[in-house]
py3Dmol code that shows the C-alpha trace and the ligand (Angstrom):
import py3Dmol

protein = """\
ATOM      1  CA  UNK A   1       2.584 -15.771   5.326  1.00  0.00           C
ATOM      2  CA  UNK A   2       4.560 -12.951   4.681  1.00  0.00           C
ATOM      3  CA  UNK A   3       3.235 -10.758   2.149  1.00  0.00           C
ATOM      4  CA  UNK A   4       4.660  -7.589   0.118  1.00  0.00           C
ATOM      5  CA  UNK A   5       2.195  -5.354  -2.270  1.00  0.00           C
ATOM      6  CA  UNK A   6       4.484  -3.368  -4.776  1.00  0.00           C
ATOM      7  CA  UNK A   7       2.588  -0.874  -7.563  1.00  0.00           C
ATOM      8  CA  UNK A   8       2.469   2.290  -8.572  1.00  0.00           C
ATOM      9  CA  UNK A   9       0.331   4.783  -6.641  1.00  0.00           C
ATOM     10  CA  UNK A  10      -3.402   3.898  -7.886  1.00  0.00           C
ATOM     11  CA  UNK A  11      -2.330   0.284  -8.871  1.00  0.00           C
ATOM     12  CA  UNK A  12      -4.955  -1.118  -6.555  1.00  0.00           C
ATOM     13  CA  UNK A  13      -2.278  -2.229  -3.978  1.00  0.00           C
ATOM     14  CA  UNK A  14      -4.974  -0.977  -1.144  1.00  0.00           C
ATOM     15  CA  UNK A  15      -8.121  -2.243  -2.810  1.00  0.00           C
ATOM     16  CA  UNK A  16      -6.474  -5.812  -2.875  1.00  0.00           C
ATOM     17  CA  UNK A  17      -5.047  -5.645   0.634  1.00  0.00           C
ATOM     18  CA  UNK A  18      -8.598  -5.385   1.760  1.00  0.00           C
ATOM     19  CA  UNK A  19      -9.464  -8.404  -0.569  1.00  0.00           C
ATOM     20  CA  UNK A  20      -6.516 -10.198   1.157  1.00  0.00           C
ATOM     21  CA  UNK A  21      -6.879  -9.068   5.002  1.00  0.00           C
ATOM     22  CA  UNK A  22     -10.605 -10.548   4.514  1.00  0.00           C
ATOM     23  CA  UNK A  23      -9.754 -14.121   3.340  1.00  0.00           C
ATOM     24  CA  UNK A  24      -6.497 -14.362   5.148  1.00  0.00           C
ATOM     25  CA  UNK A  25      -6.996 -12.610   8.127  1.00  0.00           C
ATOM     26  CA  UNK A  26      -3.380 -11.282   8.046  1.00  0.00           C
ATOM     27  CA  UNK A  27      -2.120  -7.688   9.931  1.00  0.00           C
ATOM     28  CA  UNK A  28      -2.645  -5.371   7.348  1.00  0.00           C
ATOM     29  CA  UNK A  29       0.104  -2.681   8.100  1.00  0.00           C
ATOM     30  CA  UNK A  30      -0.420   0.329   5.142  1.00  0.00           C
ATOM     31  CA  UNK A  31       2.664   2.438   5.140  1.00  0.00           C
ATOM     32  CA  UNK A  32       0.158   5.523   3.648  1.00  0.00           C
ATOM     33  CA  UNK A  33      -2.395   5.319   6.210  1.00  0.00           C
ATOM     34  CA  UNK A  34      -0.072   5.370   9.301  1.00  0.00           C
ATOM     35  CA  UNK A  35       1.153   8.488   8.065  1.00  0.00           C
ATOM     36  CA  UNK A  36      -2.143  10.053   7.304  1.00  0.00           C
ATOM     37  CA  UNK A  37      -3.201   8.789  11.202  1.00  0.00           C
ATOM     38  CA  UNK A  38       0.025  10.536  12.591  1.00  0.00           C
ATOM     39  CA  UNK A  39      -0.724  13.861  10.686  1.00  0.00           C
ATOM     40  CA  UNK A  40      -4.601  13.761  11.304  1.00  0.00           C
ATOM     41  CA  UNK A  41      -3.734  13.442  14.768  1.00  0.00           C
ATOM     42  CA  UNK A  42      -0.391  15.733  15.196  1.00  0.00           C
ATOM     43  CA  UNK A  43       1.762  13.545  16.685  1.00  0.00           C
ATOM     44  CA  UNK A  44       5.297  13.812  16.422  1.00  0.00           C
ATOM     45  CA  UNK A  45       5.836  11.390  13.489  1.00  0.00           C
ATOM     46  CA  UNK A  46       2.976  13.381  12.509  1.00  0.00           C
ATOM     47  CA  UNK A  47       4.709  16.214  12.329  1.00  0.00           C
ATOM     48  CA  UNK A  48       7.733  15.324  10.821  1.00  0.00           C
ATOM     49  CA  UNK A  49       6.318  13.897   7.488  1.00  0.00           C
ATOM     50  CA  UNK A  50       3.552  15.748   6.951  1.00  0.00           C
ATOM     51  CA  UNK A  51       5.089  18.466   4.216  1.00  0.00           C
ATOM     52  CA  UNK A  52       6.834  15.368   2.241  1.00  0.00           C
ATOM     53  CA  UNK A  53       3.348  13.363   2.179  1.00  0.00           C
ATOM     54  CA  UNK A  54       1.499  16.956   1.324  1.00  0.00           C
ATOM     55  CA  UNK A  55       3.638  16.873  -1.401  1.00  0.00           C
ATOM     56  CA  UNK A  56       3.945  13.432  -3.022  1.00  0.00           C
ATOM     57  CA  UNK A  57       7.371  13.011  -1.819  1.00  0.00           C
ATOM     58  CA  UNK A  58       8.659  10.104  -0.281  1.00  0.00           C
ATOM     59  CA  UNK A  59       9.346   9.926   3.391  1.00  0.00           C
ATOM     60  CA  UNK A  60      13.351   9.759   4.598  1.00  0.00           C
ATOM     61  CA  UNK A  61      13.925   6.322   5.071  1.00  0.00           C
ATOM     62  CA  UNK A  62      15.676   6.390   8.571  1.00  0.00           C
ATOM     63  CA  UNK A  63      11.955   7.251  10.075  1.00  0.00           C
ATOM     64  CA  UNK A  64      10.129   5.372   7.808  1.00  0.00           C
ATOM     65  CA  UNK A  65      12.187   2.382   8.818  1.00  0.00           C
ATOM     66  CA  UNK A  66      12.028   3.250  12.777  1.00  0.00           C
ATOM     67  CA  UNK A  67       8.073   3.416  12.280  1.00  0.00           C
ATOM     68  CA  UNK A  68       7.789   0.331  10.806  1.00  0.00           C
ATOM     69  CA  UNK A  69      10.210  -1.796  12.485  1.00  0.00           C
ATOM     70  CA  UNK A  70       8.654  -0.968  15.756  1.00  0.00           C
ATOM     71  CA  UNK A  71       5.129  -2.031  13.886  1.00  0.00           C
ATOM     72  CA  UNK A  72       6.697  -5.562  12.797  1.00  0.00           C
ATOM     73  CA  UNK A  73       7.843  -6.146  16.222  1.00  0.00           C
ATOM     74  CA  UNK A  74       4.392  -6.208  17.877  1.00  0.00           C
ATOM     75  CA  UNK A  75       3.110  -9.429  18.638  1.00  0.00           C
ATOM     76  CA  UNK A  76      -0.037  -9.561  15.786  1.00  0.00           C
ATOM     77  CA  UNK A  77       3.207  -9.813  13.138  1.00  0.00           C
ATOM     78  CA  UNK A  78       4.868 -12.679  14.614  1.00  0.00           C
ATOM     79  CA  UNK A  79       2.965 -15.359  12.234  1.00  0.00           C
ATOM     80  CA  UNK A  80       2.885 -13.157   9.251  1.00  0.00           C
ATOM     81  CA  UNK A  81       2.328  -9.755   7.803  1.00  0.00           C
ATOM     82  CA  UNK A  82       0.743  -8.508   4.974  1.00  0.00           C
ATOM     83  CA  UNK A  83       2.625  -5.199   3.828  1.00  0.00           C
ATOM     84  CA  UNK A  84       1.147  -2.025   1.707  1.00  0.00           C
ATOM     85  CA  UNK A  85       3.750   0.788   0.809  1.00  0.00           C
ATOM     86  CA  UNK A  86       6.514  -0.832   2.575  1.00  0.00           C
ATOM     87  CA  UNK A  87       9.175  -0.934   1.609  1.00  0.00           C
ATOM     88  CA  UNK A  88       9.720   1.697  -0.954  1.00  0.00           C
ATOM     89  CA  UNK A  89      13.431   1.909  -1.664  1.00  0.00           C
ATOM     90  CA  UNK A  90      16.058  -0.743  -1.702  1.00  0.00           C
ATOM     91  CA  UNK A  91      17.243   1.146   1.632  1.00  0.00           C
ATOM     92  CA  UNK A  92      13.969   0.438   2.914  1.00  0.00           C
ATOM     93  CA  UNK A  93      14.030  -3.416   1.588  1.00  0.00           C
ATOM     94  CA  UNK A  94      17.559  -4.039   2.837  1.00  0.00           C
ATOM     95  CA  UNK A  95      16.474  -2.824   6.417  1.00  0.00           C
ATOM     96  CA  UNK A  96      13.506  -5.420   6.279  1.00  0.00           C
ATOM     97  CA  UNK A  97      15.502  -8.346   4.942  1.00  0.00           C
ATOM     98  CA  UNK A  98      18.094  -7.858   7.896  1.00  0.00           C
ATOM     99  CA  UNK A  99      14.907  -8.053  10.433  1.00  0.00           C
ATOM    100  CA  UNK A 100      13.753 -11.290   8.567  1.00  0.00           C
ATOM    101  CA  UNK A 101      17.236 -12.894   9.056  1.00  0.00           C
ATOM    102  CA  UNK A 102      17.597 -12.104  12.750  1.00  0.00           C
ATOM    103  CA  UNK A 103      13.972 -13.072  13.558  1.00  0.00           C
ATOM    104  CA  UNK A 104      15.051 -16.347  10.776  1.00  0.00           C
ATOM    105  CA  UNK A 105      11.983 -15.369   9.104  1.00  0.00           C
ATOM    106  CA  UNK A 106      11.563 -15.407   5.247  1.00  0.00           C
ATOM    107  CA  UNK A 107       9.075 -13.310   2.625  1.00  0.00           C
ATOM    108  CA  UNK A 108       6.959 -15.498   1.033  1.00  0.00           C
ATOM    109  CA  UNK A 109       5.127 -13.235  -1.798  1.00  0.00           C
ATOM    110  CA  UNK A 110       6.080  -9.969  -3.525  1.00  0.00           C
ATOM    111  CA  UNK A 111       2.751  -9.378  -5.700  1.00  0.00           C
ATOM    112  CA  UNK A 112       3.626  -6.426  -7.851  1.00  0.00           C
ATOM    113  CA  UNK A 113       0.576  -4.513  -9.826  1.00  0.00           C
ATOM    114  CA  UNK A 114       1.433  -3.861 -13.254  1.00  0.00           C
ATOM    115  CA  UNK A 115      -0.153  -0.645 -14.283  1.00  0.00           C
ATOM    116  CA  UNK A 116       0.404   1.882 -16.914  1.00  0.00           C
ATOM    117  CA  UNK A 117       0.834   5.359 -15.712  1.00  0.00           C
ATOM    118  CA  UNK A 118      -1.911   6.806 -18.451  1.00  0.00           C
ATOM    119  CA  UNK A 119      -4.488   5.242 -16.006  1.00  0.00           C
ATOM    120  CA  UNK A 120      -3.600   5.698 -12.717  1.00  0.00           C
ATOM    121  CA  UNK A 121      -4.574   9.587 -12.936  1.00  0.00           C
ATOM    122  CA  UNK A 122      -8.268   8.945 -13.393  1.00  0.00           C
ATOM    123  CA  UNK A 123      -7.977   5.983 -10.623  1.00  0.00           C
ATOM    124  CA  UNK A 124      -6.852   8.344  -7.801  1.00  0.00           C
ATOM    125  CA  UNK A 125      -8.767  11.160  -8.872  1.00  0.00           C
ATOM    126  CA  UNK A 126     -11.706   9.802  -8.490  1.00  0.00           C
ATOM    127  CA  UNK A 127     -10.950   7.431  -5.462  1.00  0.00           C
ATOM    128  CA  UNK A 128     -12.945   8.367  -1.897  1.00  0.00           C
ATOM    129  CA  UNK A 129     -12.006   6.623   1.005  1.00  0.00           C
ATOM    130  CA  UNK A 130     -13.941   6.048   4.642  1.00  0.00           C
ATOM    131  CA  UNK A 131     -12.567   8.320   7.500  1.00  0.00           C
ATOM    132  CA  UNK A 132     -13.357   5.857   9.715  1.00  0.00           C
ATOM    133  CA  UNK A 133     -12.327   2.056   8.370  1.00  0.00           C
ATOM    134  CA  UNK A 134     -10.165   3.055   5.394  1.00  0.00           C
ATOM    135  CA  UNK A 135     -12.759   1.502   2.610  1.00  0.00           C
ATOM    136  CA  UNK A 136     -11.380   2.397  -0.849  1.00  0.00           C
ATOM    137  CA  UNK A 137     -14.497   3.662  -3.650  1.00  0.00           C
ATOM    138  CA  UNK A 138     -14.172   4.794  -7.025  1.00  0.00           C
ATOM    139  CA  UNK A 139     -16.730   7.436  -8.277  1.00  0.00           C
ATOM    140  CA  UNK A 140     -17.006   5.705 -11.400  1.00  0.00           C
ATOM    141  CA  UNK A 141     -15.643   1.983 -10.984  1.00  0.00           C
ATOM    142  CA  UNK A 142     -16.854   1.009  -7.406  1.00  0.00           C
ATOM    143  CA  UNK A 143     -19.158   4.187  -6.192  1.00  0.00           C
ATOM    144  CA  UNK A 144     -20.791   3.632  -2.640  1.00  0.00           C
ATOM    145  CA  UNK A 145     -24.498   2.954  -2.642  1.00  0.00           C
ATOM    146  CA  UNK A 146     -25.386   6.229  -1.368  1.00  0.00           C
ATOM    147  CA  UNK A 147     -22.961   9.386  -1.826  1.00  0.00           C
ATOM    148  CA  UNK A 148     -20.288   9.768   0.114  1.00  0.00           C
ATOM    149  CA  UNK A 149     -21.116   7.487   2.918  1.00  0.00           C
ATOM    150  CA  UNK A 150     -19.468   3.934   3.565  1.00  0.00           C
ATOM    151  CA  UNK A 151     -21.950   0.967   2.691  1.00  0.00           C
ATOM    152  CA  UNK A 152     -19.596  -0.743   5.249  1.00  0.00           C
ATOM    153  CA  UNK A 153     -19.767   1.122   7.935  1.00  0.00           C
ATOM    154  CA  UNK A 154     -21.664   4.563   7.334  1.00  0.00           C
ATOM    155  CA  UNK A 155     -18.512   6.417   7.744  1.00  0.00           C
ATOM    156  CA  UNK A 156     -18.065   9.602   6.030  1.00  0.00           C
ATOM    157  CA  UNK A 157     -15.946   9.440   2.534  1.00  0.00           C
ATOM    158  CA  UNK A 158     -13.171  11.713   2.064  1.00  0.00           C
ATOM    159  CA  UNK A 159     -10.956  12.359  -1.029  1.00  0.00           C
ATOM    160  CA  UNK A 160      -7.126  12.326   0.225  1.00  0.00           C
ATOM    161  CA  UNK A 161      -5.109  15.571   0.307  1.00  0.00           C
ATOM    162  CA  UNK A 162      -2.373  14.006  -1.982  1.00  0.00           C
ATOM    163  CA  UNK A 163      -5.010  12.685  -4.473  1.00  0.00           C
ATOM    164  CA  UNK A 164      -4.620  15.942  -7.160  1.00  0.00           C
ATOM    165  CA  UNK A 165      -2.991  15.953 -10.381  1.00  0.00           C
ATOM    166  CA  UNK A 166       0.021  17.728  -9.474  1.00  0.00           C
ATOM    167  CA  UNK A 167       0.871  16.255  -6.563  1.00  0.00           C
ATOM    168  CA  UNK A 168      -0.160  12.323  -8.423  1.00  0.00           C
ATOM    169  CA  UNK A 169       2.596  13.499 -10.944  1.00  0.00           C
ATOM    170  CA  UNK A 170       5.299  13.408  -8.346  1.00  0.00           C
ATOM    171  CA  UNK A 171       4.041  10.539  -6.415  1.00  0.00           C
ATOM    172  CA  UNK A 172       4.574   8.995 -10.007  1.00  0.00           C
ATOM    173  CA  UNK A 173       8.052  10.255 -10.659  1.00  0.00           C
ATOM    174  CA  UNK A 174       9.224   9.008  -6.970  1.00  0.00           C
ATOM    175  CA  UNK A 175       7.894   5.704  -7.532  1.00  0.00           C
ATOM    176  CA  UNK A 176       9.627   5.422 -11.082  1.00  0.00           C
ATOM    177  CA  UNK A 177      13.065   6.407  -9.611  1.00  0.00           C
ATOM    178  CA  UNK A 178      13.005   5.076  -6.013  1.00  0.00           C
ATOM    179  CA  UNK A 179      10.667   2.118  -6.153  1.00  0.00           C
ATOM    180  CA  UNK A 180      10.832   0.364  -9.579  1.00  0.00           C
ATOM    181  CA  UNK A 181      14.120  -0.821  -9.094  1.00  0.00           C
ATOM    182  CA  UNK A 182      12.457  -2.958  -6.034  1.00  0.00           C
ATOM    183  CA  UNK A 183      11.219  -4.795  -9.256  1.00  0.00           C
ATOM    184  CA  UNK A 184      14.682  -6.302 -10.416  1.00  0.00           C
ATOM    185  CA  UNK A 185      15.564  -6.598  -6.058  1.00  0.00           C
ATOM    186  CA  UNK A 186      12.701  -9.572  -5.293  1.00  0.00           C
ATOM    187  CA  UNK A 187      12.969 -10.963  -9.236  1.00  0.00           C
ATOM    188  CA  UNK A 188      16.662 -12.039  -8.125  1.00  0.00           C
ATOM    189  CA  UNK A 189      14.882 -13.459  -5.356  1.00  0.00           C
ATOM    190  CA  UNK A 190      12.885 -15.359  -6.863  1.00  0.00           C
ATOM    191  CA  UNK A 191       9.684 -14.011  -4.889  1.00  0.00           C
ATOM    192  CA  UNK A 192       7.955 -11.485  -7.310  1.00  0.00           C
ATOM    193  CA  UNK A 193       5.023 -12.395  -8.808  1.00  0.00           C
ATOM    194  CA  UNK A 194       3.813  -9.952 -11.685  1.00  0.00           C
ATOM    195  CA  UNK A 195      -0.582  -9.490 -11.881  1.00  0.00           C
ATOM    196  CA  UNK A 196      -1.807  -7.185 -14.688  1.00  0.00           C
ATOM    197  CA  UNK A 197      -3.687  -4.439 -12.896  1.00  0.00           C
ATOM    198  CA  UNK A 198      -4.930  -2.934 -15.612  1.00  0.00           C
ATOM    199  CA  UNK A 199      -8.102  -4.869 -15.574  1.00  0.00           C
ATOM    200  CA  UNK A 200     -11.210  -5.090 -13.250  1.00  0.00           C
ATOM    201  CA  UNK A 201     -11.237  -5.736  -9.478  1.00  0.00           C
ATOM    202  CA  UNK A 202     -12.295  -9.293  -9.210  1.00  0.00           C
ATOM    203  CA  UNK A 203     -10.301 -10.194 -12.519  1.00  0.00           C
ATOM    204  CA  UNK A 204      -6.957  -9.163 -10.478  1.00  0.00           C
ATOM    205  CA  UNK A 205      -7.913 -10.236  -6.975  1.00  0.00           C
ATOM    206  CA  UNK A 206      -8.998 -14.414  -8.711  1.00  0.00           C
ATOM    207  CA  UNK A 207      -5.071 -14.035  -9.905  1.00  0.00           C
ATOM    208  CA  UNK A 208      -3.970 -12.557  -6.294  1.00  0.00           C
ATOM    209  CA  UNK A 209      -5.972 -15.719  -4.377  1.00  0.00           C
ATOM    210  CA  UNK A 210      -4.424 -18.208  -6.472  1.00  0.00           C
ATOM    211  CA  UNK A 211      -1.062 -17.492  -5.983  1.00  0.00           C
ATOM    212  CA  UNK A 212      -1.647 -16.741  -2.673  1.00  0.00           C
ATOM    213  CA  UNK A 213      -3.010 -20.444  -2.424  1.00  0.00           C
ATOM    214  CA  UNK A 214      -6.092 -18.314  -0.699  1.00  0.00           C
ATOM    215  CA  UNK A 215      -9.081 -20.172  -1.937  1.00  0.00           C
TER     216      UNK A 215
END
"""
ligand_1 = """\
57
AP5
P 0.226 5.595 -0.019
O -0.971 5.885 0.769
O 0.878 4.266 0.114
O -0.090 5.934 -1.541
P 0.328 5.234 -2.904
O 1.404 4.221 -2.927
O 0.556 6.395 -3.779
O -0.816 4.302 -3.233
P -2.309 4.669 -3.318
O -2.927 4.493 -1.969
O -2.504 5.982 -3.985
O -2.793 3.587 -4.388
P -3.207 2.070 -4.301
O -2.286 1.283 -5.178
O -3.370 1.585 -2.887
O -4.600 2.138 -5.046
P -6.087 1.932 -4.494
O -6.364 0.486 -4.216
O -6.436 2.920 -3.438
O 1.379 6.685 0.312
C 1.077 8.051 0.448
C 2.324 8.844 0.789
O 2.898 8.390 2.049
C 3.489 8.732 -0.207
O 3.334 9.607 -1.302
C 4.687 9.111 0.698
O 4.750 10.495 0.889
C 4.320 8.452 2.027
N 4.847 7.076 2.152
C 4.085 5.951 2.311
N 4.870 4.875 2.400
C 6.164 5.312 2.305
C 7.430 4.642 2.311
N 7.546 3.310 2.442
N 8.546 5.404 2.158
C 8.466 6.752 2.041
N 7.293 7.430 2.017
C 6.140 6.714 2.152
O -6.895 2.294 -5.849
C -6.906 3.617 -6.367
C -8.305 3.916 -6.925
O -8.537 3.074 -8.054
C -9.456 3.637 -5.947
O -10.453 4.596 -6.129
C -9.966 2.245 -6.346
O -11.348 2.094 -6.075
C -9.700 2.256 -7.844
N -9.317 0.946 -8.358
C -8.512 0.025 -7.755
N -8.387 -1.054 -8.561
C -9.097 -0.786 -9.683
C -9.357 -1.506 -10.911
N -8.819 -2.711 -11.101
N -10.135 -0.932 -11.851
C -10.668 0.314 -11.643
N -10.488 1.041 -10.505
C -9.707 0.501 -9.555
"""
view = py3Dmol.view(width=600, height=400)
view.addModel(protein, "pdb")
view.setStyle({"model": 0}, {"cartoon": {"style": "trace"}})
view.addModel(ligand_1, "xyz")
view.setStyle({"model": 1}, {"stick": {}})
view.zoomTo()
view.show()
């Protein structure tokens, strides 16, 4: 299966993916966390995109497209994919259709998490994640058992750079101009599935297994 995860920033794209990568046991390739490994560890990718991801802004598509076409071609994707934060822009979604048609390769599911922006504000601010295997919390919706630590793993929680008010607002604005129209792209397709993310966890992932035939 090839898999898509469209939503606003604090949708709950990530805390689904997890959901998914557990029962399907697809490649889970997050656009957001690639980028916050590059910068973390200063390489030159890191380098490049740090200021725009500091910022909320999105990344230029000619090297987000390099980074994740070189991802897609590794041999874990061959079968399938599950993608978070990719693609972003009908650039970005025009680049990856091309690589499905040479490699005659189709997308099976574009889930898209409906959210109003009122509530995705209190969702990020309050989200910590695990330094070490990307676990997603909420301080007030999903808090770890004992503060800041990962019950997964024991890994230190962190709250992301970009995850302020400010910077929220024009992660907000970018998705509303660049990425909605990605809406209208996969409805002509035929391949977008809409899930009301406004509602708890499990509520969205039973919706997210069953179309995803997962159960
Ligand atoms: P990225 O890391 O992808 O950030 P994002 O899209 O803004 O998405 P988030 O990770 O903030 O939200 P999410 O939907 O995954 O929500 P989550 O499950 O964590 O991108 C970061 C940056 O990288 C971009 O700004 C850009 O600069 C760059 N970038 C990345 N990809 C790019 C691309 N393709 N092109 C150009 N630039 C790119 O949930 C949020 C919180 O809510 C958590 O605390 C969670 O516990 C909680 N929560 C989740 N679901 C629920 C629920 N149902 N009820 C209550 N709480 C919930």
């Amino acid at each position: 299966m090839r898999i898509i995860l469209l939503g606003a920033p604090g949708a709950g794209k990530g805390t689904q993916a997890q959901q998914i990568y557990q029962k399907a046991k697809l490649p889970l390739i997050v656009m957001g966390d690639i980028f916050r490994e590059a910068i973390a560890r200063k390489t030159e990718v890191g380098v490049k995109v740090e200021q725009y991801v500091k910022q909320g802004k999105l990344v230029p598509d000619d090297l987000v497209i390099e980074v994740i076409m070189a991802r897609l071609k590794q041999d874990d994707c061959r079968n399938g994919f599950l993608l978070d934060g990719f693609p972003r822009t009908t650039e970005q979604a025009d680049a990856l259709d091309k690589a499905m048609k040479k490699d005659k390769a189709t997308i099976d599911h574009v889930l898209y998490y409906a959210v109003p922006d009122e509530i995705v504000v209190e969702r990020i601010c309050g989200r910590r994640t695990c330094k070490k295997c990307n676990a997603i919390y909420h301080l007030k919706y999903s808090p770890p058992a004992v503060e800041n630590v990962c019950d997964k793993c024991r890994g230190e929680l962190f709250h992301r750079a970009d995850d302020t008010p400010e910077v929220i607002e024009e992660r907000l604005r970018a998705y509303h101009s660049a990425t909605s129209p990605l809406l209208q792209y996969y409805r002509k397709q035929n391949i977008l599935k809409e899930i009301d993310a406004d509602r708890p966890v499990d509520k969205i992932l039973e919706d997210t297994v069953r179309i995803l035939k997962l159960a």
